[in-house]
N, C-alpha and C positions, 0 to 999 in steps of 0.2 A: 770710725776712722775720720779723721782731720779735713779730709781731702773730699772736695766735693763731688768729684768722679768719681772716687772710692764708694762714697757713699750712695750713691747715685747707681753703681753699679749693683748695690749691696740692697738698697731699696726695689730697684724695679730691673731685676736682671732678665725676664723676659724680655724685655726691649734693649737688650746690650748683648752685646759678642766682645769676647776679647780674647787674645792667643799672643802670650810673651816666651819667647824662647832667649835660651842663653846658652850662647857654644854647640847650637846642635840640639839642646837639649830643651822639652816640653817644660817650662816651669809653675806657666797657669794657661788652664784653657776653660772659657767660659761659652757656652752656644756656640764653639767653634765650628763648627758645620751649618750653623742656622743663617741663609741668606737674607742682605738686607740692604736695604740701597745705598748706593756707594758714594754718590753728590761725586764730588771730581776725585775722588781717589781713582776714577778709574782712569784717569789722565796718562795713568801710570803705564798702561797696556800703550798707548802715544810711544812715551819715551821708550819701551823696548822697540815700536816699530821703526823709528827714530833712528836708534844706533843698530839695529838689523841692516838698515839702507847706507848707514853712513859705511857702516862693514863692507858692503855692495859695491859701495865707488855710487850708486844712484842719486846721491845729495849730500853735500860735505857742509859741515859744520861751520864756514865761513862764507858757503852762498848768500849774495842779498838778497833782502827782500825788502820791498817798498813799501812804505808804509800806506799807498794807495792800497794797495793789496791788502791791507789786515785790515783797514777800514771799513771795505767794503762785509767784512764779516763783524763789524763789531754795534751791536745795540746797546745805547749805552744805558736802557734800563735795567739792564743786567745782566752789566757787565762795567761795575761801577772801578775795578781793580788797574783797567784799559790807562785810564789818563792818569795813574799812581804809578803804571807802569813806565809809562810812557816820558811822566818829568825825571823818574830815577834814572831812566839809563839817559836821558838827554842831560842831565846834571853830571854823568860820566862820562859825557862827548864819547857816546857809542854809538851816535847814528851820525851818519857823514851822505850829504845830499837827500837826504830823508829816507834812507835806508838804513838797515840793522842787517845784524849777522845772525844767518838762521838757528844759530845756537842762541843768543839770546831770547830770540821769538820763543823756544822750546825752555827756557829759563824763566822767562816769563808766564809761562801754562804752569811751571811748575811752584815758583814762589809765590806767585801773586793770584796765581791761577787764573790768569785771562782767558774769558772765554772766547774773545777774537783770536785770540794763536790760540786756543784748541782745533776751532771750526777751521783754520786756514789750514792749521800741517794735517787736518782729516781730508782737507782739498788735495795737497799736495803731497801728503804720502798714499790716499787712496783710502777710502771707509773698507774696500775689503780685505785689500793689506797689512790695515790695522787688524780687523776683526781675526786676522789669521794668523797673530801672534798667540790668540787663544789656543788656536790648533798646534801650533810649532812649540806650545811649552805646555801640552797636554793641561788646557783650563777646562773642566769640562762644566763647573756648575756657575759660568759667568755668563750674565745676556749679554747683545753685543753692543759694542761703543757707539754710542750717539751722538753728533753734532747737538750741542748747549741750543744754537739759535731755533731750528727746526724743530727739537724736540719740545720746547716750549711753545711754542706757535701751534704745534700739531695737536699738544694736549689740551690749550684752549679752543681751538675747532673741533673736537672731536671730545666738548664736554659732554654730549649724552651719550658717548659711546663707553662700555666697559671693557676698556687697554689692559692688559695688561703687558710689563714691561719690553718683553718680547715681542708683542704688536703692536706698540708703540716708536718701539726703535724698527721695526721694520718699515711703516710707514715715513717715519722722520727719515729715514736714511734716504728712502727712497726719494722723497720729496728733497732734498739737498743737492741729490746725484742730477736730477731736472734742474732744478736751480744752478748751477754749477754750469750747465750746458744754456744759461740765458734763459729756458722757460719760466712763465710765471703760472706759480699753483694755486689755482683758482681756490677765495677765500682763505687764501694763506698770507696776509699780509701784517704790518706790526701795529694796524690799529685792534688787533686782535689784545695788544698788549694793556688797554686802555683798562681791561678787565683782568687784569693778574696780581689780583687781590690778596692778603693774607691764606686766602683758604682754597685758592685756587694753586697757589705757591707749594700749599700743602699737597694739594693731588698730586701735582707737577713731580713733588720729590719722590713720592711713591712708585712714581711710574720711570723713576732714571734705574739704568743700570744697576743690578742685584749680581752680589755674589757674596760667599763667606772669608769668613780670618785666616780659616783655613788658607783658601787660597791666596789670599794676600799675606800671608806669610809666608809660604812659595815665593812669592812674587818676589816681594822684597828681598827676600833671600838671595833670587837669581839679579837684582839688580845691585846686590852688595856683591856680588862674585864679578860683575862688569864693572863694578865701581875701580875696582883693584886693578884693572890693567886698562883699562878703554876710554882715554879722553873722553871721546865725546857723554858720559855717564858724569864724570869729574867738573868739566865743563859746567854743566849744567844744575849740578847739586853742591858744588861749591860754597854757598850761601849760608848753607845749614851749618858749616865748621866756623862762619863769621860769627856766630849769635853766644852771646857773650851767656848766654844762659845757659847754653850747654859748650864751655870752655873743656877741654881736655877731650872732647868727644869728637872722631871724625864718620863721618856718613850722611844722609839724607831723609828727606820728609816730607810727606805728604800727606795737607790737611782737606777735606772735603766737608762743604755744610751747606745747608738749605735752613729755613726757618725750623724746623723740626728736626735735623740730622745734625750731629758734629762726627766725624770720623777724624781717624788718625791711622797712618800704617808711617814706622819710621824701621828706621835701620842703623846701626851704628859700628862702633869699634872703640873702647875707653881707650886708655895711655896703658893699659897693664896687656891691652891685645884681646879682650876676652869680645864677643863680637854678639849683638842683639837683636833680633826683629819683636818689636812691640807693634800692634795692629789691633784698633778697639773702634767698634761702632755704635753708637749711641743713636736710638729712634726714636721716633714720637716724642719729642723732646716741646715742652712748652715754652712760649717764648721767654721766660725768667728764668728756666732753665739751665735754655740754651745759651744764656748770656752769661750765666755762673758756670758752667762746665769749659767753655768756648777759655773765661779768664781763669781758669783751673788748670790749665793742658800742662804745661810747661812744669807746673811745679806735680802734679800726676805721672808725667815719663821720668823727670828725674830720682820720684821716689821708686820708681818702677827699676831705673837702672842702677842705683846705689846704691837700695833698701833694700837686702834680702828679708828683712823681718816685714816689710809692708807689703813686699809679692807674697810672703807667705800668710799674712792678716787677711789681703782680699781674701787669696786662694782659700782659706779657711770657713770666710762667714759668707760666702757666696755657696746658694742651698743646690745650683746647676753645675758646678764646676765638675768636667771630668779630669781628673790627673791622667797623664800620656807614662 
């Protein structure tokens, strides 16, 4: 196949998952059950806790927030996306007295994926509040959400220890929830970062948040069902219907990547009404890769959603595929 995803997937489909549905219907499923680090896709379980609260009357979509306040959550070793974020919406005169609308802070986790507005709305929605969207939308094979800042810090302190994902986010969580309240966690500090090397970067993504396609096409699913009547989802994912690449298409997108991960879980609706969740995670990816697959994406979903002969090509020469 043409497409370097395609082949990519067709080469080394051990380290890939992918799950495309169209109208309800199973069209390829590859490792779909097989767990695998999620880099910010998992952002996503955020925005359902997000419009959960807005539902609540608990924080409305046009609170400010100061931009002291995301600062103090933002490293800019990475979280390089921060000061892109930041001249785009001040170039749209949307911040007035150095404050922003908590909808764009949540807009900005999602398009640019900054990890300062992930850590901040984990502040102020609550790390357990978040993690209990898991519960309230029956996720049962996801680890729990981790603050970006904490969970890198905690993995370089804790290199000769053997994390895994779940006691990694345990720790990290724990340690934010102190931080949060002013304590300082002994040898947790960011000259830790001095040493987050190409291969430490590596560990790092091993140890974020796991889950399957499966689930994240649930997922997406239930946030194209809010997309349809719930400002605050529209709000927020608006972006995706600008991008001239996918012209005639309305829905939403969420990309996640680490030196070794590209993921994608999107959502859509064409102009004929017919309505999609594509969701694929690519692992252990090399760095030349990851740089060919990362400039492959765009033209991979489109042949995903127009090509019925290229959904059924993969689905074909992939030797893991189960049909549903």
């Amino acid at each position: 196949m043409n497409n370097c995803i395609a082949a990519h997937i067709i080469a080394h489909s051990e380290d890939c998952s992918l799950l495309f549905i169209k109208n309800g219907e199973t069209m390829v499923s590859i490792n779909e059950h097989n767990k695998r680090p999620l880099a910010s896709i998992y952002k996503l379980i955020i925005l359902l806790a997000y419009v959960d609260q807005c539902k609540k009357g608990t924080i409305h979509p046009n609170d400010q927030v100061h931009f002291s306040q995301l600062k103090k959550c933002w490293i800019h070793w990475i979280d390089p996306a921060f000061l892109k974020w930041y001249k785009a919406i001040d170039k749209e005169k949307k911040i007035k007295k150095e404050c922003v609308a908590l909808n764009e802070v949540v807009k900005g986790m999602l398009q640019y994926s900054c990890n300062a507005n992930t850590d901040y709305l984990l502040a102020t929605l609550g790390i357990d509040t978040v993690n209990k969207q898991l519960v309230a939308h029956h996720i049962g094979d996801h680890d729990p959400v981790v603050p970006i800042s904490t969970s890198v810090l905690v993995s370089l302190k804790d290199a000769t220890i053997n994390h895994t994902p779940s006691s990694l986010g345990k720790v990290a969580n724990e340690c934010y929830e102190e931080m949060l309240k002013g304590k300082r966690i002994k040898d947790l500090d960011l000259n830790l970062l001095n040493d987050f090397d190409y291969n430490r970067q590596c560990r790092w993504s091993d140890l974020l948040p796991h889950a399957s396609v499966h689930t994240y096409g649930k997922i997406v699913q239930k946030i194209q069902d809010l997309h349809k009547d719930h400002r605050e989802v529209q709000e927020v994912m608006d972006w995706y219907s600008t991008l001239k690449t996918y012209k005639g298409f309305t829905g939403g997108m969420k990309l996640g990547y680490t030196p070794k991960v590209f993921n994608v879980a999107l959502y859509t609706r064409d102009s004929s009404g017919n309505e999609y969740q594509l969701v694929y995670f690519l692992n252990n990816l090399s760095i030349d890769q990851k740089q060919a697959v990362e400039f492959a994406s765009n033209d991979f979903n489109l042949n995903m959603l127009k090509d019925p002969l290229f959904a059924d090509q993969l689905k074909n020469q992939v030797d893991h595929v189960h049909i549903c």
